[in-house]
N, C-alpha and C positions, 0 to 999 in steps of 0.2 A: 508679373511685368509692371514694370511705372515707366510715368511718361515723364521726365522732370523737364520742367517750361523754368523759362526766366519771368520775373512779373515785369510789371511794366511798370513806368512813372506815372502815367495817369490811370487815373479812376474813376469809376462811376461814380454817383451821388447819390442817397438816401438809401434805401435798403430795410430791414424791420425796425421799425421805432419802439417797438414791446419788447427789445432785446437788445443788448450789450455786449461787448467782448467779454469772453467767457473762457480761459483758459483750458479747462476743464471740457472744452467742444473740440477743440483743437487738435489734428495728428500728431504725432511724435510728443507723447505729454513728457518724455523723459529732456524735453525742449524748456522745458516749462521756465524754471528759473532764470534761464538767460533770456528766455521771451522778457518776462516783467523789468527784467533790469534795463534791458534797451526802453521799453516801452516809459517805464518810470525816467528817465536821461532825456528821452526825447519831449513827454510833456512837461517839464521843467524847464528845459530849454525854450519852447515853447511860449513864454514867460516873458523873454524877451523877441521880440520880435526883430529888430535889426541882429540880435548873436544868432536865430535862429535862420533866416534867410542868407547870411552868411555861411552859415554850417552845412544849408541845404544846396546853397549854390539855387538860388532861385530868384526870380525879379520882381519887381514890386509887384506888377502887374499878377503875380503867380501866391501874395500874399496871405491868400486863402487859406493856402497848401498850413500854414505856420497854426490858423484856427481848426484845421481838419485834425492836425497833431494834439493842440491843448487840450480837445475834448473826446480824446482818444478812448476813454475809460467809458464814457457814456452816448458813444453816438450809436446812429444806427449799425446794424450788419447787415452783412449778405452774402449766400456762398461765393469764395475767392473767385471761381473761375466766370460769376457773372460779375464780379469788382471789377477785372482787371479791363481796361478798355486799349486801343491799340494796334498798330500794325498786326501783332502778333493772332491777339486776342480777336481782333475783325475778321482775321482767317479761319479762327476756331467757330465762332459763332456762335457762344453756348445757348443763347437763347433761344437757338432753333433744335437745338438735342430733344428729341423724342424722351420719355420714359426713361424706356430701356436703355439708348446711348447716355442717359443722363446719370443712371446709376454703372454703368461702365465708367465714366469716369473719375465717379469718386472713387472704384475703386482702384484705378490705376493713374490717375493725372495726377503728381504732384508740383505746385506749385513753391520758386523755392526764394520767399522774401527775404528782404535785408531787416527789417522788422521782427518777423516772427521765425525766420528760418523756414524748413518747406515745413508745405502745409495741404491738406488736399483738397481737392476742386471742391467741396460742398463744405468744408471751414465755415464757420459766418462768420467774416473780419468784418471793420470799420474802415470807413476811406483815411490812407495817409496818405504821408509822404515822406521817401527815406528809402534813398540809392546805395545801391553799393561801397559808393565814394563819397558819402554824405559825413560829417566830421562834428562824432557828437562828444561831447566832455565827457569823459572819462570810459569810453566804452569806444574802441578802438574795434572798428565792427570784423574785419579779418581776426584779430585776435580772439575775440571776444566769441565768434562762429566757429571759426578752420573745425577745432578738434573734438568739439559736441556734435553736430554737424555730420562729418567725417565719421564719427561711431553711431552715427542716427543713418546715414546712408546705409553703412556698412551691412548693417542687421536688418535691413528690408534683404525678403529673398528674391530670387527669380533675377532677371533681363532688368536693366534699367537704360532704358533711350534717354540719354543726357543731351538737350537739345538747348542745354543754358549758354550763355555769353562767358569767356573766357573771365570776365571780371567777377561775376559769378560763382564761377566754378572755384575761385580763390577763397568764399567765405564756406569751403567745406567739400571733399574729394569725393567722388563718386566709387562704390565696391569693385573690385577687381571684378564684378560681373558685368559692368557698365559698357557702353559702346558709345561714343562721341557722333552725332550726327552731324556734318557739316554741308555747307549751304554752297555747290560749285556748278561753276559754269563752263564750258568747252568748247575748245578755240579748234581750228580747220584743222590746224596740227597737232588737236589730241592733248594739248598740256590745259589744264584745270587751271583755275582761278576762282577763289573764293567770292562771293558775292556779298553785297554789305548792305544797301537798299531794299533789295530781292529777299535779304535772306529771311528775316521776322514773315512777311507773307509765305513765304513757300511752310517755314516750318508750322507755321498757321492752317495751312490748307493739309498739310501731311497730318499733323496732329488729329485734327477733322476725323479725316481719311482712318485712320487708325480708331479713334472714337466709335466711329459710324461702325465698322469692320467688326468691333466686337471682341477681336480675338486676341487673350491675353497669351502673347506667342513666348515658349519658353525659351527659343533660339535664338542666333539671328541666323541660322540657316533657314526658318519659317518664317521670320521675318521677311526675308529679302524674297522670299517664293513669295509670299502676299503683296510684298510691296508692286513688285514686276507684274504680277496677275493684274491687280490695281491701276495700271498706268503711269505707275512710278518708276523713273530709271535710276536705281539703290544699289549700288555697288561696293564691294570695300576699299576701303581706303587706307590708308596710313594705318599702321597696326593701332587697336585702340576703336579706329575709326571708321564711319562710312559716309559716303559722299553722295548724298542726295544730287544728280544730277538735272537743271533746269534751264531752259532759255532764260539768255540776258533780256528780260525787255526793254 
């Protein structure tokens, strides 16, 4: 089973300074060469700072973001899933995972950047920056993702909980073993409604939930019996899909 997460815009800061990105640490090394070529575009870009805040869509104030890019090659690391900071990620908590949930998650949490493509929870990346929709010369990131991507999913075995953002899911399809988790809420008369606020914490707290739990479930009819045990109300949904159900707060 994987857990595939969407990352997030922001990030932690510093991480091992005796280490560097490392291709060669990285999941899915058959990624490898489209890793370097983003990675090479972006600190180039980088270079200029007005083309590069424009491409990132970020504001002055977020400047930073453009010197965490140029010195991509040689900053610190840290595994992804203590990098990623955020709605999503403050739900996860990694820094309170025990041990044992901590090595559960490398082996089932994949992390899935616009950077590096997914990658898994104990990765040691560098702080970037660079969205799904970020618009870098010459490396058109849907293109340049969809179909390496798409054959990198494909060939993981087992259940995959796709719990990414629809924008996401555009830079590469999940295996026809996949299930869509989506984030709804429910009205007096029973009709669903997707949540947009709510939805990064809850899939934060489930993720958690699943972590802590241990169990790499090869269903989703073991799925959804864990889930329900758990105090989660996990139903299916839409073919494809399942509908985490949660109060609107």
């Amino acid at each position: 089973m994987i857990i595939l997460l969407p990352p997030s815009e922001t990030k932690r800061d510093g991480g091992d300074g005796n280490a560097a990105l490392d291709y060669g640490q990285l999941s899915f090394p058959e990624l490898t060469e489209e890793r370097q070529a983003v990675s090479k575009a972006l600190i180039e870009l980088s270079g200029d700072p007005d083309a590069a805040q424009s491409a990132l869509g970020i504001s002055t104030k977020q400047l930073f973001e453009v010197e965490r890019n140029r010195t991509l090659a040689v900053a610190p690391v840290m595994p992804a899933l203590k990098r990623y900071t955020g709605v999503l990620f403050d739900g996860l908590d990694a820094a309170s995972l025990t041990p044992e949930e901590w090595a559960f998650a490398e082996k089932c949490v994949v992390v899935h950047s616009a950077l590096f493509g997914p990658i898994g929870a104990g990765d040691p990346i560098p702080a970037y920056r660079l969205s799904h929709n970020s618009k870098v010369p010459g490396v058109p990131l849907k293109r340049h993702w969809r179909a390496s991507v798409t054959a990198a999913l494909a060939a993981v075995e087992g259940l995959q909980l796709d719990f990414r953002s629809e924008a996401y899911a555009q830079l590469g399809a999940t295996s026809p073993r996949s299930v869509y988790l989506r984030v709804v809420t429910e009205g007096a008369d029973g009709k669903r409604v997707a949540l947009s606020h709510f939805n990064k914490k809850s899939k934060g707290l489930f993720a958690r939930a699943l972590i802590r739990a241990g169990i790499d479930h090869e269903s989703i009819d073991s799925l959804l019996t864990w889930a329900n045990g758990a105090g989660f109300r996990l139903e299916p949904g839409a073919p494809g899909e399942l509908d985490l159900v949660v109060e609107n707060e």
